[in-house]
C-alpha positions as CSV (number, residue, x, y, z in Angstrom):
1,X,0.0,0.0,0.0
2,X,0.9,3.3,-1.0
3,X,1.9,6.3,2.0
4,X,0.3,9.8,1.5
5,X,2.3,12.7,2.8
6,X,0.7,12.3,6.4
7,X,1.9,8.7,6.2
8,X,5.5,9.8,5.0
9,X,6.1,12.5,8.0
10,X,4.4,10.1,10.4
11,X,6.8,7.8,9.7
12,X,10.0,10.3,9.9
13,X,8.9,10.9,13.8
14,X,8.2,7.4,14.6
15,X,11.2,6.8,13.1
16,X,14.0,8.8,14.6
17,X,15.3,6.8,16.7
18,X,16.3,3.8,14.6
19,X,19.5,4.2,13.0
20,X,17.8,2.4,9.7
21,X,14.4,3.3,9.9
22,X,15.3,6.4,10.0
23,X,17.3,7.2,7.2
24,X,14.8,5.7,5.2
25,X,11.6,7.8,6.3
26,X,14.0,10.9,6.3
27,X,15.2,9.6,2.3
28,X,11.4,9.0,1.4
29,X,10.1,12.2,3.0
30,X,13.1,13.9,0.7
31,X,11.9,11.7,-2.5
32,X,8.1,12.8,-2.0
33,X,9.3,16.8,-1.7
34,X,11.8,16.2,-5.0
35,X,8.5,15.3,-6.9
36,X,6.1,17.7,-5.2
37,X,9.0,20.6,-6.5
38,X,8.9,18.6,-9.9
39,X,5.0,17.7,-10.9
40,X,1.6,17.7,-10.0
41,X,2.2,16.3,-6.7
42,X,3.4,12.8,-4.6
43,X,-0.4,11.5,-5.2
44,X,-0.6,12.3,-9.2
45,X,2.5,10.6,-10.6
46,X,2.7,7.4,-10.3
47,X,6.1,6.4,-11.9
48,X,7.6,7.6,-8.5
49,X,5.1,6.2,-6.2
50,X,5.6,2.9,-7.8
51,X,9.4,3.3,-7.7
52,X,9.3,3.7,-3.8
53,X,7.0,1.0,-3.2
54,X,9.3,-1.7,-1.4
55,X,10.6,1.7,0.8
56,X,7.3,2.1,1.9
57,X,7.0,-1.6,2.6
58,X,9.9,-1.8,4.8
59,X,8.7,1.1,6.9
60,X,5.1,-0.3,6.8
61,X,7.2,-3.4,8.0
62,X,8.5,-1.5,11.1
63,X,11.4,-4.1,11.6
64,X,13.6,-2.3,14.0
65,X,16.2,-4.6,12.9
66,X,16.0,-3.7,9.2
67,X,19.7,-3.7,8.0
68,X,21.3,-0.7,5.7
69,X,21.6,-3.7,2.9
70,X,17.9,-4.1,3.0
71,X,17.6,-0.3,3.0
72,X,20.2,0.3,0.2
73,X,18.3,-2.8,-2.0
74,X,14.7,-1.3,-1.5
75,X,16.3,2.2,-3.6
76,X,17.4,-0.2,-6.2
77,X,14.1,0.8,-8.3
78,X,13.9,4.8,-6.8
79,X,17.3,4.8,-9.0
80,X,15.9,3.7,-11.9
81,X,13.0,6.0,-12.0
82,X,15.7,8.7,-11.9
83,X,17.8,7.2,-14.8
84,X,15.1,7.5,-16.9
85,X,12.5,10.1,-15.3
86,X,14.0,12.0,-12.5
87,X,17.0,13.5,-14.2
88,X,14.7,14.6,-16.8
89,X,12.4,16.1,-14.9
90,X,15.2,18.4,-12.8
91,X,15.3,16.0,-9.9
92,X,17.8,15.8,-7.8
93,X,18.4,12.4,-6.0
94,X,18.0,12.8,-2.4
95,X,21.5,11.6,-0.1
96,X,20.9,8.8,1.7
């Protein structure tokens, strides 16, 4: 299931306290402002929504013992979408 913007900032405050977690709410939250700045809005494109779909699962997951390889594996498809959308668009990749 897909996270709105309440979801994504929810998640950033449960979140700051895991060292993994936490990156990853902080990276998404980043990702959903890059494509607010760059189109309609996070709920009207869905290339990037569908990019970021095993992030959201691993913070749905809320696995304090998610690992940084899980993490890292789960932006595998986010970089995609910016090789062939992001870029284009102006985006700017969001540091992990």
């Amino acid at each position: 299931m897909w996270m709105n913007q309440m979801d994504i900032d929810e998640a950033v405050i449960r979140n700051q306290q895991q060292p993994v977690l936490g990156k990853a709410a902080q990276f998404l939250a980043s990702f959903r402002d890059e494509v607010d700045a760059h189109s309609d809005g996070w709920p009207y494109w869905q290339a990037p929504i569908k990019a970021a779909e095993k992030l959201m699962q691993l913070l749905q997951a809320r696995n304090p013992n998610t690992t940084m390889a899980e993490f890292k594996k789960a932006l595998t498809p986010i970089k995609s979408f910016y090789t062939r959308r992001g870029y284009q668009a102006g985006m700017a990749m969001p540091a992990v």
